[in-house]
C-alpha positions in Angstrom: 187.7 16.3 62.4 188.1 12.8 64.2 188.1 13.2 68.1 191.9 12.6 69.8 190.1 9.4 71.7 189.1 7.9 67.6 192.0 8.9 66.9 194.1 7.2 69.2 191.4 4.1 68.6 192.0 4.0 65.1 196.0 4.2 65.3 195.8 1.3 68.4 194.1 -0.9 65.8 196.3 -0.2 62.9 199.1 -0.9 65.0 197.5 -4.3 65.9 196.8 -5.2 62.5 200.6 -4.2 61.5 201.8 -6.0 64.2 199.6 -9.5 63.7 200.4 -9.3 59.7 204.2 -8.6 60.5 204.8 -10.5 63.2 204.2 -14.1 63.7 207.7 -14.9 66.1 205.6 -15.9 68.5 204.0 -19.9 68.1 201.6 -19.4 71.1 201.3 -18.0 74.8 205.0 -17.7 76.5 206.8 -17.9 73.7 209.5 -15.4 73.7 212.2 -13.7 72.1 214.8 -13.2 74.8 213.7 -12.2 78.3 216.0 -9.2 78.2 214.6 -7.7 75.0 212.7 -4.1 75.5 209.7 -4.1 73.8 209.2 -0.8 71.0 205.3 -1.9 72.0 203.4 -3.8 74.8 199.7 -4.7 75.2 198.9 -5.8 78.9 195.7 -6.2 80.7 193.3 -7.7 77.8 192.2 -10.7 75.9 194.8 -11.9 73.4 192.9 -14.6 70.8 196.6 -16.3 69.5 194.6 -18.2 67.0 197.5 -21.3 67.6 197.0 -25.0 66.7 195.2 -24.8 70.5 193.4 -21.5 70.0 194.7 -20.3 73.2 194.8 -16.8 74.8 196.9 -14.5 76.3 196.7 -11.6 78.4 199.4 -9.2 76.8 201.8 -9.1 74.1 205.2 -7.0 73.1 206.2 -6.3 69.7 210.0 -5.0 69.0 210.8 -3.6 65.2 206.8 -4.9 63.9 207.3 -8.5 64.9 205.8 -10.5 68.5 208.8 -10.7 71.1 206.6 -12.0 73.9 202.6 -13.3 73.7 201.3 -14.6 77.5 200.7 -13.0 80.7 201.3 -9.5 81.9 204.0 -10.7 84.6 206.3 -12.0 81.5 205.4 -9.0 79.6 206.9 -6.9 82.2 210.4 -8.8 81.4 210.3 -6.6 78.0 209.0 -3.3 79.6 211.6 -0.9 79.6 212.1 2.8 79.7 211.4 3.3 76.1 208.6 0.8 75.3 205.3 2.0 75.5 202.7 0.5 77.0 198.8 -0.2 76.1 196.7 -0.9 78.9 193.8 -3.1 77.3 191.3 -2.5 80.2 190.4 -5.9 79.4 189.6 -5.5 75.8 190.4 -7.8 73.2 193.0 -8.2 70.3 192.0 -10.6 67.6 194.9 -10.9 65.6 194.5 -10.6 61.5 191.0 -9.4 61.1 191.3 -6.3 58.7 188.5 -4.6 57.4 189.6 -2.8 54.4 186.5 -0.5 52.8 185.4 3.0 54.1 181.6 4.2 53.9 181.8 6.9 51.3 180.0 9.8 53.6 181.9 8.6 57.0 185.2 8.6 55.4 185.2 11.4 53.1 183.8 13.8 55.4 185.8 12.1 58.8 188.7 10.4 58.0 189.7 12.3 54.9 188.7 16.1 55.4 190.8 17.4 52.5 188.7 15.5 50.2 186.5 17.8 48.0 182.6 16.8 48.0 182.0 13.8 46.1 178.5 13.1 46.9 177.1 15.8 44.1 179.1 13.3 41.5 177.5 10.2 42.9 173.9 11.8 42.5 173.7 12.1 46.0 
């Protein structure tokens, strides 16, 4: 069984990855939706690669219905805050928007990710 913290690690990065193939709204840093919109999602308190014409960076993001409302600094992130959004503190982490890493080792995933699985190693001549 995966720990809750994997867990919560793994779903954090799927999130990004549905988020940054989604949801290209945003042009760059401060670029926003409307001011007033509550965020479904927000990421504050990181490193946010854009990967603009200028290659800038951020320090948060909010995503509403899988697409970038707001991309630049915490204080404008807190414009789409609301009672229902919930919020990621980065701890200063980073989000790279679009890498995606699509293969699974055989013995990690079958036995971690996918416990339900039967045994495949003895078919592999393992």
């Amino acid at each position: 069984m995966i720990p809750r913290e994997r867990r919560a690690s793994i779903l954090t990065t799927l999130a990004l990855l549905g988020a940054s193939l989604l949801g290209s709204a945003c042009a760059g840093p401060g670029q926003e939706a409307s001011p007033d919109q509550e965020a479904d999602l927000a990421y504050v308190n990181g490193t946010v690669y854009t990967v603009d014409a200028d290659f800038s960076t951020a320090s948060a993001l909010a995503v509403k219905d899988g697409a970038f409302i707001y991309v630049g600094d915490d204080a404008g992130a807190e414009a789409h805050i609301g009672p229902g959004t919930e919020v990621v503190d980065l701890e200063g982490r980073t989000i790279i928007p679009g890498l995606h890493d699509s293969h699974v080792h055989i013995r990690y995933g079958e036995r971690e990710l996918y416990p339900q699985v039967p045994d495949i190693r003895t078919g592999l001549g393992e």
